[in-house]
C-alpha positions as CSV (number, residue, x, y, z in Angstrom):
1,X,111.5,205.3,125.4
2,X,108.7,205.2,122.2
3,X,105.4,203.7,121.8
4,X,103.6,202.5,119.5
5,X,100.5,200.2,118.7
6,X,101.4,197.7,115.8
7,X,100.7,194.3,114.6
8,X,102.9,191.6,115.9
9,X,104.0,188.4,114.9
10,X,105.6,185.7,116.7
11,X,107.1,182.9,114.4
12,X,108.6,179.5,115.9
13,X,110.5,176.9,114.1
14,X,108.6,173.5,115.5
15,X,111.1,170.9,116.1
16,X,113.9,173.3,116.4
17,X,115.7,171.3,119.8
18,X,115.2,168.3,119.0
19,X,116.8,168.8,115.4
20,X,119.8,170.4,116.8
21,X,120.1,167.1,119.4
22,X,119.7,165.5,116.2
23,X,122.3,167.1,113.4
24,X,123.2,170.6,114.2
25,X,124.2,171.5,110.6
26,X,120.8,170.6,109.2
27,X,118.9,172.9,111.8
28,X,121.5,175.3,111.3
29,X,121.1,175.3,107.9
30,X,116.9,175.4,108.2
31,X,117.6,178.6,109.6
32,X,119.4,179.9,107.1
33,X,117.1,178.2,104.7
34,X,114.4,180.9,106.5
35,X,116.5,183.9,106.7
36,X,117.2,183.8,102.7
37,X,114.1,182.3,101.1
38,X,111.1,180.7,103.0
39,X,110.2,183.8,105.2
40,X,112.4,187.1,105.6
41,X,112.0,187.9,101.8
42,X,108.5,187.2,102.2
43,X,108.6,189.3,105.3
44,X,109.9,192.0,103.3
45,X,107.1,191.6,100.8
46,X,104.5,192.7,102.7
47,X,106.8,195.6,104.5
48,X,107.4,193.4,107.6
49,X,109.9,194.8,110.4
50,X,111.8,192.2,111.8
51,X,112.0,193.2,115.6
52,X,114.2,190.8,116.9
53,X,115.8,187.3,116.1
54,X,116.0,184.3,118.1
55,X,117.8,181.2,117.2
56,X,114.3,179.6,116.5
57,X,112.0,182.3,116.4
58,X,111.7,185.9,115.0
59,X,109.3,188.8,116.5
60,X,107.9,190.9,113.3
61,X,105.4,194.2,113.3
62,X,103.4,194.6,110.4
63,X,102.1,198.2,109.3
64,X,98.5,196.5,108.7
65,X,96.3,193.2,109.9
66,X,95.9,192.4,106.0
67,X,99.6,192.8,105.3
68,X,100.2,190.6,108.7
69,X,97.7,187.6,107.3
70,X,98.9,187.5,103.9
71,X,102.1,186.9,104.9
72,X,101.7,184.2,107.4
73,X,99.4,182.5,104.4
74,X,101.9,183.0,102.0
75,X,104.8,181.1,103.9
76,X,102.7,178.3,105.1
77,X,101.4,177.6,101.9
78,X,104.7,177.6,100.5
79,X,105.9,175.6,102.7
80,X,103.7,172.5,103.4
81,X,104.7,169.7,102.5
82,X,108.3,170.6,102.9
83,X,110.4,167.9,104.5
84,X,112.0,169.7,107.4
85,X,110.6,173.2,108.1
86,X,107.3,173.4,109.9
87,X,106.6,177.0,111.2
88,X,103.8,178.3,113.4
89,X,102.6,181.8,113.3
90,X,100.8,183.6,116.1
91,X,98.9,187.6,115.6
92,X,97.9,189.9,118.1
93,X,97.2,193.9,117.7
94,X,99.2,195.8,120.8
95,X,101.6,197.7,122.0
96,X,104.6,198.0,122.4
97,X,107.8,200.4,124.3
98,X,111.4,200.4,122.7
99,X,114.4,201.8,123.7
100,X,117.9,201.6,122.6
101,X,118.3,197.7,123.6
102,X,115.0,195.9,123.4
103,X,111.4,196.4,123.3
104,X,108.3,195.7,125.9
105,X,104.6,195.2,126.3
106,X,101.6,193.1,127.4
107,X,101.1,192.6,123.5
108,X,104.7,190.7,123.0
109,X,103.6,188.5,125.8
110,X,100.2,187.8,124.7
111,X,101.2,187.2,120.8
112,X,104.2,184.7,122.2
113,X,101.3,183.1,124.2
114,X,99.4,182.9,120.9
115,X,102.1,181.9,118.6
116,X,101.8,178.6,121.7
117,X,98.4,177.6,120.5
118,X,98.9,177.6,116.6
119,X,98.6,174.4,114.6
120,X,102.4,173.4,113.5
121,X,102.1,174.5,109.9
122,X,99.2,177.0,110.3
123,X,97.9,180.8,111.9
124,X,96.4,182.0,115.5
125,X,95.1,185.2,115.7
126,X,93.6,186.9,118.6
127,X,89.9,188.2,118.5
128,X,90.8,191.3,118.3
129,X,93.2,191.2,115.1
130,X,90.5,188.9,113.8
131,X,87.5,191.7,114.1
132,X,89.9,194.1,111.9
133,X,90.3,191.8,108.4
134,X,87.8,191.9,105.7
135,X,85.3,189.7,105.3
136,X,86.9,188.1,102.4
137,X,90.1,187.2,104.9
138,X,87.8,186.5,107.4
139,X,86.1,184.1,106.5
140,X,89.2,182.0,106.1
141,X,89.7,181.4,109.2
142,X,88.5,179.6,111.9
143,X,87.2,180.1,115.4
144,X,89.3,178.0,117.6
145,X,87.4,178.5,121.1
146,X,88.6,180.8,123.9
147,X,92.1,180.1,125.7
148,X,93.4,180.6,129.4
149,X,96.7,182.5,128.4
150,X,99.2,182.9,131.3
151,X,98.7,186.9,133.2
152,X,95.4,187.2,130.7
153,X,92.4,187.4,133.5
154,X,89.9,186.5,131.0
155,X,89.5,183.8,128.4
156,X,90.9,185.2,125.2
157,X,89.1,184.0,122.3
158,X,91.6,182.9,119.3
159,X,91.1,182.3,115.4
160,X,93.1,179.9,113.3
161,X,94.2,178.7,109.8
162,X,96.1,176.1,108.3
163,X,96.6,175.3,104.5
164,X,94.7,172.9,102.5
165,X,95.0,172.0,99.0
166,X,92.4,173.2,96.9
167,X,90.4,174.0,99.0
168,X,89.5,176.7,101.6
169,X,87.8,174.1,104.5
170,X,88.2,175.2,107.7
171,X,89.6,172.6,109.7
172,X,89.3,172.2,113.4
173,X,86.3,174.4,113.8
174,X,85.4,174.0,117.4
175,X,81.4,173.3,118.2
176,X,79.5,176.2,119.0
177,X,76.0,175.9,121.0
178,X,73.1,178.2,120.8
179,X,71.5,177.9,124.2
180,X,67.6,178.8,123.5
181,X,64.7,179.0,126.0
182,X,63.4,176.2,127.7
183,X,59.5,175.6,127.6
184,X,57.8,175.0,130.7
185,X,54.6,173.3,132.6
186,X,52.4,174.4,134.1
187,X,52.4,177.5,132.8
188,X,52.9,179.5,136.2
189,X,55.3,182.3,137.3
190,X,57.4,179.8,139.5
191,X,58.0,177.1,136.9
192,X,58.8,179.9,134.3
193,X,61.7,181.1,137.1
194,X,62.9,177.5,137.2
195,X,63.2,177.0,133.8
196,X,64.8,180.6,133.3
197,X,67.3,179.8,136.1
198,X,68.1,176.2,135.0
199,X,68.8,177.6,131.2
200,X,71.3,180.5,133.0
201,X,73.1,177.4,134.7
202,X,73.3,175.4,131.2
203,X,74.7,178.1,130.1
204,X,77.2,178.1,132.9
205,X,78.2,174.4,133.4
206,X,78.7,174.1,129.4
207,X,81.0,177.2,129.1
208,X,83.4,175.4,131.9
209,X,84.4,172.9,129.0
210,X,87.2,173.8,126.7
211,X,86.8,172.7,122.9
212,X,83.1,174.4,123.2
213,X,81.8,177.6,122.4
214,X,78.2,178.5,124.1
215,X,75.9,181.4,123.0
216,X,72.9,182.6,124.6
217,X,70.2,181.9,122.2
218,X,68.1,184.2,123.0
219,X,70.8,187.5,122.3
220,X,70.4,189.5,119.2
221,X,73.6,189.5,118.5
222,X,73.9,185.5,118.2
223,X,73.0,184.9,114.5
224,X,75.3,181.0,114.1
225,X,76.0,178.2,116.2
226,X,77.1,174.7,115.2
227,X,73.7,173.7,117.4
228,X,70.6,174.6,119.1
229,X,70.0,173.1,122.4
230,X,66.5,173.1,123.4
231,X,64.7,172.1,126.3
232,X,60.7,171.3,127.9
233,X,60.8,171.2,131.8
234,X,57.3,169.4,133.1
235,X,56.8,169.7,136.5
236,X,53.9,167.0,138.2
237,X,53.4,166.2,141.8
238,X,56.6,165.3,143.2
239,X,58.8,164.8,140.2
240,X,60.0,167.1,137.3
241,X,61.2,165.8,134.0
242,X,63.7,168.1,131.8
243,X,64.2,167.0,128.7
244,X,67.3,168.2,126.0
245,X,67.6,168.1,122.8
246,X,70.6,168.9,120.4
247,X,70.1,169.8,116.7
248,X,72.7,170.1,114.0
249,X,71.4,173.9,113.4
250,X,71.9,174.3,109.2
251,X,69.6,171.1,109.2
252,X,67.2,171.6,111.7
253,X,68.2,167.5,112.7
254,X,68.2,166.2,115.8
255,X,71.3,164.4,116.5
256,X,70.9,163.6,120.6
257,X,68.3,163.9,122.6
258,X,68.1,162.5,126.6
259,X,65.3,163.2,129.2
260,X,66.2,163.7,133.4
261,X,63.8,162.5,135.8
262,X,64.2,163.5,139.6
263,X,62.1,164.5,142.9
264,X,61.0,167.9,143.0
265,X,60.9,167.7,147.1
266,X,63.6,169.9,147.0
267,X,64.0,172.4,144.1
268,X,67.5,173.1,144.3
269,X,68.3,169.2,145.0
270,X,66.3,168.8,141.7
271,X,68.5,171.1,139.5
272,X,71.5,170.2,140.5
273,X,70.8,166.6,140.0
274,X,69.4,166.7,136.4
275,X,71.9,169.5,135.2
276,X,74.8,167.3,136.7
277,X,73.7,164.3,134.7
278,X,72.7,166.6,131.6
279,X,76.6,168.8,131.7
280,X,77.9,164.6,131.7
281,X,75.9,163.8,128.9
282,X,77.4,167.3,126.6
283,X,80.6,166.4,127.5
284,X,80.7,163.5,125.9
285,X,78.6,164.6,122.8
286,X,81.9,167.1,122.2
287,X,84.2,164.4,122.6
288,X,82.8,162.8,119.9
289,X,82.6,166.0,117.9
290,X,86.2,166.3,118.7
291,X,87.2,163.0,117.3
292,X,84.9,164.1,114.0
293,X,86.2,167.4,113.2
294,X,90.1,166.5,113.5
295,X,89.9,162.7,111.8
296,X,91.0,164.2,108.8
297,X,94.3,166.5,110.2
298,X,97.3,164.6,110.7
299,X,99.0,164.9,114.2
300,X,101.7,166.4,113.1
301,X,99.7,169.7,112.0
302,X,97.2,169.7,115.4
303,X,97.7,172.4,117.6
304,X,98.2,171.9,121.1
305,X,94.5,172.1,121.9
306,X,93.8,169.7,118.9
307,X,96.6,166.9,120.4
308,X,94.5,167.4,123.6
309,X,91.3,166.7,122.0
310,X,92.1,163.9,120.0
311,X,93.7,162.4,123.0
312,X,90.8,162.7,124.8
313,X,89.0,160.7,122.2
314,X,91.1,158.2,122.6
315,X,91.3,157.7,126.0
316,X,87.0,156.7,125.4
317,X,88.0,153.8,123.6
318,X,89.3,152.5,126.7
319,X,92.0,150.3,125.6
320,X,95.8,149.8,126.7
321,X,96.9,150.8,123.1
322,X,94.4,153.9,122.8
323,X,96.1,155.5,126.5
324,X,99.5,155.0,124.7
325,X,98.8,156.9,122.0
326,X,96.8,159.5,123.7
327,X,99.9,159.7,126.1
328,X,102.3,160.1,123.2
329,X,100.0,162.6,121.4
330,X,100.4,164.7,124.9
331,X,104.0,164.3,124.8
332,X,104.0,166.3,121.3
333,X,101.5,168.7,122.6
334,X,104.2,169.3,125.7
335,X,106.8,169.6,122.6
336,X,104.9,172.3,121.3
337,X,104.0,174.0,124.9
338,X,105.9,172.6,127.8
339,X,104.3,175.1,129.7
340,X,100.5,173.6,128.9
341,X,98.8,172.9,132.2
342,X,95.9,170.6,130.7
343,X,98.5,168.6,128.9
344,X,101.0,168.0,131.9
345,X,98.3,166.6,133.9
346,X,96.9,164.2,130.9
347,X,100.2,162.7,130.4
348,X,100.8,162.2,134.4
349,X,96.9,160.6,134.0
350,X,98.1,158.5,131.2
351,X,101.0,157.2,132.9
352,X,98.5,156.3,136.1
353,X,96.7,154.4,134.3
354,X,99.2,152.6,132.0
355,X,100.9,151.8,135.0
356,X,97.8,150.5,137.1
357,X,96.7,148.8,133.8
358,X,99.7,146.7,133.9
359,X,100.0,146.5,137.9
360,X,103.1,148.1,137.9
361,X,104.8,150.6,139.9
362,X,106.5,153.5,138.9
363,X,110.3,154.2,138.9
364,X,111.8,157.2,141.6
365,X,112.9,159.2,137.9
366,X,109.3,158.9,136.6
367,X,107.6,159.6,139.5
368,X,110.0,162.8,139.9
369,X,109.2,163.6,136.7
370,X,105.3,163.6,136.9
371,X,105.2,165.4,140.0
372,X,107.5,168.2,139.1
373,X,105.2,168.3,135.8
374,X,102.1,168.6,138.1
375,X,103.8,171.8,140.0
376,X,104.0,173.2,136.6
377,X,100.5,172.6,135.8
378,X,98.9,174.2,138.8
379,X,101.1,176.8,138.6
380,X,99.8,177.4,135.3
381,X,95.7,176.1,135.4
382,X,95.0,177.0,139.2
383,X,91.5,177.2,138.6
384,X,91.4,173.6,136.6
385,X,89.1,171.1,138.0
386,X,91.2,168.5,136.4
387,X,94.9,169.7,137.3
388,X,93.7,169.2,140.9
389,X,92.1,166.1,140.3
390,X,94.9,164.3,138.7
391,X,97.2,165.7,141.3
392,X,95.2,163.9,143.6
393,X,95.2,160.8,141.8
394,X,99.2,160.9,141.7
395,X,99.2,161.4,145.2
396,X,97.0,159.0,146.3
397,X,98.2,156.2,143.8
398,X,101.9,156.8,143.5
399,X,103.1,159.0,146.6
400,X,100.4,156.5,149.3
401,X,99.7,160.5,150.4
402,X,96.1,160.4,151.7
403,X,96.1,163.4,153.1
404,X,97.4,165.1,149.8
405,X,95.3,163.7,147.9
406,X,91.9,164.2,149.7
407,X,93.1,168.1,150.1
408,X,93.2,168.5,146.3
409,X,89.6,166.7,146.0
410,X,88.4,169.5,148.0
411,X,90.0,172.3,145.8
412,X,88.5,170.3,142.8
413,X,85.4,170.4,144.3
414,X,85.5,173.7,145.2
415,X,86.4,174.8,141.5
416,X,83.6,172.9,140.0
417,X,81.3,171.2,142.6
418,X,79.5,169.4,139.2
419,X,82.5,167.6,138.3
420,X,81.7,163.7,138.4
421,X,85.2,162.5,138.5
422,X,85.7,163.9,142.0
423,X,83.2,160.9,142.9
424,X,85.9,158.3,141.6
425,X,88.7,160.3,143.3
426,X,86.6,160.6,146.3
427,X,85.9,156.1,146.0
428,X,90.0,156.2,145.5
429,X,90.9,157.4,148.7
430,X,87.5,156.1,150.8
431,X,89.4,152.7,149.7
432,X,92.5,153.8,150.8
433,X,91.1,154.6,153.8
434,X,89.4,150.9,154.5
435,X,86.3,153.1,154.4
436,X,84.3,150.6,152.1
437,X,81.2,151.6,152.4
438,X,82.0,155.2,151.7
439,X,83.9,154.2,148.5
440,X,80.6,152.2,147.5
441,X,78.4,155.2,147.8
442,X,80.8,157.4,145.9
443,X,81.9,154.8,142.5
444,X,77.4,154.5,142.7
445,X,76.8,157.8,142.1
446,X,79.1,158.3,139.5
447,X,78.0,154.9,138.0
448,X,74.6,156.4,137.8
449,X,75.3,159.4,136.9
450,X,77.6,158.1,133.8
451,X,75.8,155.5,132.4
452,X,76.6,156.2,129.0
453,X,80.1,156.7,129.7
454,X,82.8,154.7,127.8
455,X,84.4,154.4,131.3
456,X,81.6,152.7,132.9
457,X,82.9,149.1,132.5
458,X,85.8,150.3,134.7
459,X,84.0,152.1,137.5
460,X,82.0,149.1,137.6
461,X,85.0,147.0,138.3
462,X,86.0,149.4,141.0
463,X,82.6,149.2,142.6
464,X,82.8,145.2,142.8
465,X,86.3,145.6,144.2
466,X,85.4,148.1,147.1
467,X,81.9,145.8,147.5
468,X,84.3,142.5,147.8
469,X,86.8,143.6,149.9
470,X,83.7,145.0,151.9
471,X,82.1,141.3,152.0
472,X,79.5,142.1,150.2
473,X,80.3,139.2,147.5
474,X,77.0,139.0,145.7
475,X,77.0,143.3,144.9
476,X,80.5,142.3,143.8
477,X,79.4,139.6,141.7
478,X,76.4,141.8,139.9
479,X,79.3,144.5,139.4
480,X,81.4,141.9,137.9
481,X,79.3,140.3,135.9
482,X,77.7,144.1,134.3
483,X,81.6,145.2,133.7
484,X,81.8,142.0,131.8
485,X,78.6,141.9,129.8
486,X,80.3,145.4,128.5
487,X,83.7,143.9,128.1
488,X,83.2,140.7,127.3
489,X,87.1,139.5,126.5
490,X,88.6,141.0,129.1
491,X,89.2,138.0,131.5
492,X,89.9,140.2,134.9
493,X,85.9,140.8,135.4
494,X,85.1,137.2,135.1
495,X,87.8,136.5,137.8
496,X,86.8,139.5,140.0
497,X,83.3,137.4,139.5
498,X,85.4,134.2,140.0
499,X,86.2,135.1,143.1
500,X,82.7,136.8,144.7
501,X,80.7,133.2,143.3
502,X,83.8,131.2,145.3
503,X,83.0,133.3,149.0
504,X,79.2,133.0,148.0
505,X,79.7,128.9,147.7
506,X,79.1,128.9,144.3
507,X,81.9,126.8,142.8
508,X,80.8,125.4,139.9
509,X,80.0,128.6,138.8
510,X,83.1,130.1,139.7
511,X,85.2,127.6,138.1
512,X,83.1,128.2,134.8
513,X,84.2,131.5,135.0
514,X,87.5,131.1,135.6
515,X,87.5,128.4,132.9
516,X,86.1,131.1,130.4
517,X,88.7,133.6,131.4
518,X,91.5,131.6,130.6
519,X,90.0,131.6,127.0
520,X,91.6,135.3,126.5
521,X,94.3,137.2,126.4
522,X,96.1,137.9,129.9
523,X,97.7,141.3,128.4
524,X,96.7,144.3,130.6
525,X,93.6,145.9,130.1
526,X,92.2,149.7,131.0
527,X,88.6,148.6,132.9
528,X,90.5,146.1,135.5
529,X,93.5,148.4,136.1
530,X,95.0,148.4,139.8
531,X,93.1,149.7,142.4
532,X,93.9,151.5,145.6
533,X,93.9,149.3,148.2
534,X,94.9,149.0,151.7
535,X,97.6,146.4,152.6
536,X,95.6,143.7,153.6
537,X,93.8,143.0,150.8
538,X,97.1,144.3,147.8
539,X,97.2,140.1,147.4
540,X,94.2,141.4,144.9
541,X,95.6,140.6,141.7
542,X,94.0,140.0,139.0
543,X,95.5,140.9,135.8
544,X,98.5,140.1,135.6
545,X,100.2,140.6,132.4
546,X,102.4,138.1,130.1
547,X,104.7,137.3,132.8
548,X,102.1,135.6,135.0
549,X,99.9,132.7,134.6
550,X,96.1,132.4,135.7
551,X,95.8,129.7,138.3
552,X,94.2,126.3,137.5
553,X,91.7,126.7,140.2
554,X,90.0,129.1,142.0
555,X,92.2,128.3,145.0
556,X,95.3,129.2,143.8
557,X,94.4,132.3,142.4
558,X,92.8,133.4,146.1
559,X,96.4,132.1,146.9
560,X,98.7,133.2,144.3
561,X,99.6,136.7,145.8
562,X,99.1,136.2,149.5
């Protein structure tokens, strides 16, 4: 057996199953298309060695990182556009062991891993093929964030390209954040340590987030960032005050900018409370970043990270329509990678919530489905936050398994104790439980913890649930009537509201409502989606879809699904 170190290159033919299902002699004769004039004679240009073949896919070593690039370039930008080929390319420097039959190596696996992540018509390279190009080639490319790559121990960080006429924009650039010092008052040796050790945790809490890349500000080796985040912690009496602020870095312009108030009683109580709220706050900032920086790529050339984004951003628009596409976008992205952990457990989350939205149940053959994808996605992301979360969710709203459910709340929590969804899980299964009071206290704090979420009108709708079925009708009404000051033409908030003014004696009112409700559409809607409730009180219907009818009175819809 021989070693060597080389440059490899995986090279996958997107589509490649589903055109065969389609017309075998077309993908067939893609293939052939590739072996005679789209890439082998390229490959042969630039003194590529064609390791092995495979139906879809071909395993190359370069003699040189320049050589490897300029080829990849070359056949994507003579291919794009083209009607049926669509390649992806993925680099890594390694080695590798041959013998007479095949050949070996952590670097095969980690450039097939690669080769997962690249944009359909574009180039991933690992960081450390990246650090060997010129600065001309370089510059080129793009930083796509780091990546969780199966048997890798540590985030590998991962460069991309993609063709664009006439130009040489580098789409998809993922934000980067410069995390600088964080002024202080008084000006005492304690403060200065809380401020010092609430930066480190910033630091921290951000990094947890994919689609971000965090610097410490203050290293000499950190010379760009997409922003500066700045802070001023003021400490008087009994309350602190941190305050954040976000600048666009090349123009010195601050685009956000939020301040945290909270006792100081107990220091530690103090940081995590403000730092909770302020991670929140980020997130969404790079949501919306997201939904900037990939507006102009169609979804046909995102990666599998990009589908994810975009997905996200449009699950914050919070409409029926928006979670079908995000859930088709995540079907692609499981195309590309049915192996992606993140995007197994956003399509199960999409089909929750589509389901709930429409107060539907789902069928044995999905439900079999979703839960053998959420096997694969632990397997895969044990150490996500969100895999464990959703397979709570799924557990708790499709398999009625409590017990499941509230076990994989405590591994989320575990992961990431600053993760606010676990309070909505944790409100999902208090309700479960007939626990009402429990389920109040939990949808609160995330309600004031996410005020500025997109969500909010939703959680709110939960909260006046839980707070009704609790009999406390005038909290539900309040809830009610908030979630519907924010969505004011969805009709299931003014009959949640209906119903609170009818047990507070308050008819007239409740009839206005209900009159006002009947005004809209009855289609289903995200923010009044099902919610998990205990037998007794399932007659709790209140968006009902086409194939229903609102009631003509108040009484008939307290009667309608008893």
């Amino acid at each position: 057996m021989q070693s060597r170190l080389t440059i490899l290159m995986f090279v996958d033919l997107v589509g490649y199953s589903a055109m065969m299902s389609r017309d075998q002699d077309v993908a067939i004769g893609v293939v052939r298309a590739l072996k005679s004039q789209h890439l082998e004679p390229v490959i042969a240009e630039h003194d590529g060695e064609i390791l092995k073949r495979m139906g879809d896919g071909w395993i190359v070593a370069f003699p040189s990182v320049s050589a490897t690039v300029d080829c990849a370039m070359q056949v994507q930008t003579d291919l794009q556009g083209h009607r049926s080929i669509k390649l992806r390319f993925g680099c890594h420097i390694g080695e590798i062991v041959e013998d007479d039959d095949d050949f070996y190596g952590a670097g095969v696996n980690i450039a097939q891993r690669i080769q997962t992540e690249a944009p359909p018509g574009g180039l991933m390279v690992s960081e450390d093929l990246y650090r060997q190009l010129s600065e001309e080639r370089s510059n080129y490319l793009s930083d796509a964030g780091s990546f969780n790559l199966k048997s890798i121990s540590q985030p590998v960080r991962l460069y991309q390209w993609r063709p664009t006429q006439g130009s040489n924009r580098r789409w998809g650039q993922v934000p980067s954040i410069a995390v600088q010092s964080i002024d202080f008052a008084p000006a005492d040796d304690e403060t200065k340590a809380l401020a010092g050790d609430m930066r480190d945790q910033l630091i921290v809490r951000i990094s947890r987030r994919k689609g971000v890349l965090v610097f410490d500000g203050l290293a000499k080796t950190e010379n760009k960032a997409t922003y500066d985040l700045r802070g001023r912690l003021r400490l008087a009496g009994e309350k602190g005050r941190l305050t954040l602020t976000l600048l666009l870095r090349e123009e010195g312009r601050p685009i956000w900018s939020e301040t945290y108030e909270a006792p100081t009683g107990d220091i530690f109580a103090f940081c995590d409370d403000v730092l909770e709220l302020a991670e929140g706050d980020l997130r969404l900032q790079n949501n919306a970043f997201d939904g900037d920086r990939l507006a102009g790529v169609t979804e046909d050339e995102l990666s599998v990270s990009e589908l994810r984004a975009r997905a996200a951003n449009e699950f914050y628009k919070v409409t029926t329509e928006s979670w079908a596409y995000g859930l088709s976008l995540m079907e692609r992205a499981i195309a590309l990678n049915p192996l992606d952990g993140v995007s197994l457990a956003m399509r199960v989350e999409a089909q929750i919530v589509l389901h709930a939205a429409r107060y539907e149940d789902m069928v044995p053959e999905l439900q079999k489905t979703l839960a053998d994808d959420l096997s694969t996605a632990i397997i895969q992301m044990p150490q996500s936050d969100y895999v464990f979360w959703t397979r709570g969710l799924f557990r708790l709203v499709v398999e009625d398994d409590v017990a499941g459910a509230r076990a994989d709340l405590e591994r989320s929590i575990a992961v990431n104790p600053a993760y606010l969804e676990n309070y909505e899980l944790e409100g999902h299964i208090r309700m479960g439980e007939s626990d009402f009071s429990g389920a109040d206290a939990a949808f609160s704090r995330l309600i004031e913890r996410g005020s500025k979420n997109p969500l909010q009108p939703s959680r709110l709708f939960l909260r006046g649930v839980t707070r009704f079925c609790d009999g406390n009708f005038a909290g539900a009404e309040r809830d009610a009537a908030a979630a519907s000051d924010l969505r004011p033409h969805e009709p299931g908030h003014l009959i949640l509201r209906a119903l609170a003014l009818t047990e507070l004696g308050q008819t007239d009112q409740a009839e206005h409502c209900l009159a006002v409700a009947r005004q809209f559409s009855t289609a289903p809607t995200i923010t009044t989606r099902r919610p998990v409730l205990v037998p007794k009180f399932r007659w709790f219907q209140i968006n009902w879809g086409e194939e229903h009818e609102l009631g003509t009175t108040m009484s008939e819809i307290q009667l309608k699904w008893i």
